[in-house]
ZALUM-211639 format. One record per residue (C-alpha): residue in one letter; x, y, z. Coordinates in steps of 0.1 Angstrom, whole numbers, padded with zeros to 4 digits, always signed. Each point is the difference from the previous one (the first is absolute). Last residue first. Example, Ala and Ser with C-alpha at 12.3 -4.5 7.8 and 13.67 -1.06 7.14 Angstrom:
# ZALUM-211639
S+0137-0011+0071;A-0014-0034+0007;
# end
This chain:
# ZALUM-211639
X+0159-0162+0065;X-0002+0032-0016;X-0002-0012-0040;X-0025-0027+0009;X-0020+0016+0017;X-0003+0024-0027;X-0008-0023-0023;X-0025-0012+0021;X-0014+0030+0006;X-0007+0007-0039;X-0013-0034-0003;X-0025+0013+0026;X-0005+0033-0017;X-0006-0015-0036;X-0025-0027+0014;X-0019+0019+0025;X+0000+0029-0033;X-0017-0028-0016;X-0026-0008+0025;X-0008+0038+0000;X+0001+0008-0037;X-0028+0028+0005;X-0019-0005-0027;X-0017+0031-0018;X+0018-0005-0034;X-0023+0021-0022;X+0011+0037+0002;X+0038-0011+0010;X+0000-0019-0028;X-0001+0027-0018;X+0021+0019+0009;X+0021-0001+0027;X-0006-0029+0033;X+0002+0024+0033;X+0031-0008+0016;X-0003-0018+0033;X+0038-0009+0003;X-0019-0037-0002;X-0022+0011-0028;X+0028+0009-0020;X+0013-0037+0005;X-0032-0014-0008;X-0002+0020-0033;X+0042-0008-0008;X-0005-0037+0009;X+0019-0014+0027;X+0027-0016-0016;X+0027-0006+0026;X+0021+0026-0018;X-0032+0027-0006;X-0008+0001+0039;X+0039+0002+0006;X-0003+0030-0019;X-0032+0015+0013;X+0015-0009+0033;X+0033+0019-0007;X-0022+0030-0014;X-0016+0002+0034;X+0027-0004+0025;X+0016+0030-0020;X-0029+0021+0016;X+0018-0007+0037;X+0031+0017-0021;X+0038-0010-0007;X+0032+0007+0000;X+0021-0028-0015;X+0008-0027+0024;X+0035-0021+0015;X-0015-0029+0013;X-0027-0007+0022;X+0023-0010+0034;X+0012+0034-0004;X+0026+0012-0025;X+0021+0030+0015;X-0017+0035+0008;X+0004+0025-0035;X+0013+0035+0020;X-0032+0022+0008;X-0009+0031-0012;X-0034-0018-0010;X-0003-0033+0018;X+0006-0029-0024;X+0009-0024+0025;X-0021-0030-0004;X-0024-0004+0031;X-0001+0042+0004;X-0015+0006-0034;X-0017-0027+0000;X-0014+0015+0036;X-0003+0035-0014;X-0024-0012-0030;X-0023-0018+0023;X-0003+0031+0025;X-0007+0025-0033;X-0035+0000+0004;X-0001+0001+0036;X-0016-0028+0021;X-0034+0002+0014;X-0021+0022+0023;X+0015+0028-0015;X-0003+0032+0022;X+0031-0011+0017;X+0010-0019+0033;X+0029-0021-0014;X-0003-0041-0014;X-0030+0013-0021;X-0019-0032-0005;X+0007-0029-0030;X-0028-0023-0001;X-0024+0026+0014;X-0028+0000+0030;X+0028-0003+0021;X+0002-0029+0028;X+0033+0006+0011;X+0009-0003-0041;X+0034-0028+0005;X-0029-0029+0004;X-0019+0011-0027;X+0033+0003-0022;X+0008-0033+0012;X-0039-0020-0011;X+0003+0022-0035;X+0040-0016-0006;X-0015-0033+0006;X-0026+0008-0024;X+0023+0013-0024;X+0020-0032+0005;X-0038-0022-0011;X-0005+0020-0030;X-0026+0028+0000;X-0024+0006-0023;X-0011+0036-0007;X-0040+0010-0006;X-0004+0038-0019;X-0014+0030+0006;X-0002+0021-0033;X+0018+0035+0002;X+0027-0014-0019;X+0023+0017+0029;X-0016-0020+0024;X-0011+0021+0037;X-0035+0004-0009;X-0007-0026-0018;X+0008-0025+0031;X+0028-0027+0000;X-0018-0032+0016;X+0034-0020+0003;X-0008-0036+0002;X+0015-0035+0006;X-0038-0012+0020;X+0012-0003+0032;X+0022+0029+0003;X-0024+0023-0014;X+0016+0033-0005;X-0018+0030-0001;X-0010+0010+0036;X+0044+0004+0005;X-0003+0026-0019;X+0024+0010-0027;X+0014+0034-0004;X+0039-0013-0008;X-0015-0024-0025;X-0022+0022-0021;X+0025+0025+0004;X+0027-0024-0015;X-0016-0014-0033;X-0012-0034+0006;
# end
């Protein structure tokens, strides 16, 4: 999902139960609300970040006494920048445990899915669907299915990869 949708979630939206992220109309980018599955690590992640909110009403709360009840917009961002040492003004930091990195964004995340969406051959309409693009065209007018047992598919293969690669 695209960052602020992410960063502003509630916890009231995810079913835990069911594998789902209820993410609202009002708060997509698309402007259509839309029903996210969730693999079974995001769901462990979900049942942590729970834990780690003190019983916020968001995912990710405002760790400081602000007028934002949830995390900053450019938290995300600051942390990869401070995980892989490419702090402005800063002298490079040696290679981490991830390897030495280019600089890159939280919105980076989401052309590196789309990619690895497209190499484990998740078609391109279903994988559009899963960054919850809005289908161009034409068949955007008449395709009104919501891919949502495919998307399963695509993200949970998606996770395993990914599993795979950090384990």
């Amino acid at each position: 999902m695209r960052k602020g949708e992410f960063r502003e979630a509630l916890c009231k939206e995810f079913d835990l139960v069911e594998a789902k992220w209820r993410l609202p109309k009002e708060r997509s980018k698309s402007g259509d609300g839309i029903v996210i599955p969730l693999s079974e690590v995001v769901l462990d992640w979900l049942k942590e970040l729970q834990i780690r909110s003190c019983g916020s009403e968001y995912v990710f709360p405002s760790r400081r006494r602000s007028k934002r009840p949830c995390m900053g917009k450019d938290t995300l961002n600051r942390a990869i920048i401070k995980l892989f040492g490419h702090e402005p003004g800063k002298k490079k930091q040696p290679a981490n445990q991830m390897g030495d990195m280019e600089h890159f964004t939280v919105h980076d995340l989401r052309r590196t899915c789309r990619s690895l969406l497209a190499a484990q051959g998740t078609p391109g309409h279903v994988a559009e669907r899963c960054l919850n693009h809005k289908l161009k065209g034409v068949e955007g007018i008449y395709d009104r299915y919501d891919y949502f047992d495919e998307r399963r598919k695509a993200f949970d293969s998606l996770a395993s990869q990914v599993i795979a690669i950090t384990s």
